[in-house]
C-alpha positions in Angstrom: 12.7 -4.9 1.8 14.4 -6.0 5.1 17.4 -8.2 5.2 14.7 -11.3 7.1 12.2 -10.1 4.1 14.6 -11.4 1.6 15.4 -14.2 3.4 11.9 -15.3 3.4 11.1 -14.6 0.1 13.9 -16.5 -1.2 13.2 -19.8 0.6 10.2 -19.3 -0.9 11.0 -19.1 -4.1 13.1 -22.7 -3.6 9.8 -23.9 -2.3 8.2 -23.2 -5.0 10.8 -24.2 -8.0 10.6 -27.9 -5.7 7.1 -28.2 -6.5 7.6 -27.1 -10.5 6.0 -23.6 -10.0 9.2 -22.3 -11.8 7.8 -19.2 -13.1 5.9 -18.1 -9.5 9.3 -18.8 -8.1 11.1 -16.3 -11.3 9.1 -13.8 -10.3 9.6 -13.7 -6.6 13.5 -13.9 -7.7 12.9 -10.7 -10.1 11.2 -8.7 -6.9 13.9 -9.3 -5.3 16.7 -8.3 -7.2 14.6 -5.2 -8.1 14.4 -4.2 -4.7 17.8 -4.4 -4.2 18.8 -2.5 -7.0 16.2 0.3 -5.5 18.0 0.2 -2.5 21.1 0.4 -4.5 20.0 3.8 -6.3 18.5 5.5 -2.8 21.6 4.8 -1.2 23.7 6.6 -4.1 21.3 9.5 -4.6 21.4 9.6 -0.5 25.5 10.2 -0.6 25.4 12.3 -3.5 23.0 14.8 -1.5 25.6 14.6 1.4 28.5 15.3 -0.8 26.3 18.3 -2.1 25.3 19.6 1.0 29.1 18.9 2.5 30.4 21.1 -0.3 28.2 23.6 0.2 29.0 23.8 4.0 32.4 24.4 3.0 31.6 27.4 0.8 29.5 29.0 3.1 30.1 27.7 7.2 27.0 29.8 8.2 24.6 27.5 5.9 25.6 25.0 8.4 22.3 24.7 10.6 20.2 24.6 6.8 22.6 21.5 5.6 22.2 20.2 8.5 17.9 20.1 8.3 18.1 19.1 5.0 20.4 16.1 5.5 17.6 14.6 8.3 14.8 15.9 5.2 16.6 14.0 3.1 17.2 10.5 5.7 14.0 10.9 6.2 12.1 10.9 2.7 14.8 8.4 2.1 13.9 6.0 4.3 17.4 6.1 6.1 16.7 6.3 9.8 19.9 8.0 11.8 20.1 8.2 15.1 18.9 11.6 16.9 22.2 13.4 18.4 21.9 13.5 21.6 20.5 16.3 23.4 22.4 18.0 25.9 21.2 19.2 29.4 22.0 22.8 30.7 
């Protein structure tokens, strides 16, 4: 859930505890927070594969090119979007 999702879904949640729909409005809250906890545990599993691949770089420097594919794999299936390198001209 974007940053502007959240936002959105949280005035409406005020909206609705204004007009007494207080358990509409604690279930919107609960979405919430359970989306941000997701995001929490994604973002942990995401630097814990890094630290992996990071260790195993150091190991072995010729796995370098295979860390570096899986690291975009795992941005990717993620949902973490890096920026491409860019690419250099001959």
């Amino acid at each position: 859930m974007t940053e502007d999702a959240v936002a959105k879904t949280e005035t409406l949640a005020r909206h609705l505890r204004e007009q007494d729909h207080h358990a509409e409005a604690d279930r919107l809250q609960a979405a919430i927070q359970e989306r941000k906890g997701g995001n929490a545990f994604l973002e942990g599993l995401r630097e814990v594969c890094q630290t992996v691949l990071t260790a195993l770089e150091a190991i072995d420097p010729k796995t370098e090119l295979l860390a570096e594919e899986l690291r975009l794999e795992i941005d990717r299936r993620l949902g973490h979007s890096p920026t491409p390198p860019p690419v250099e001209k001959a």
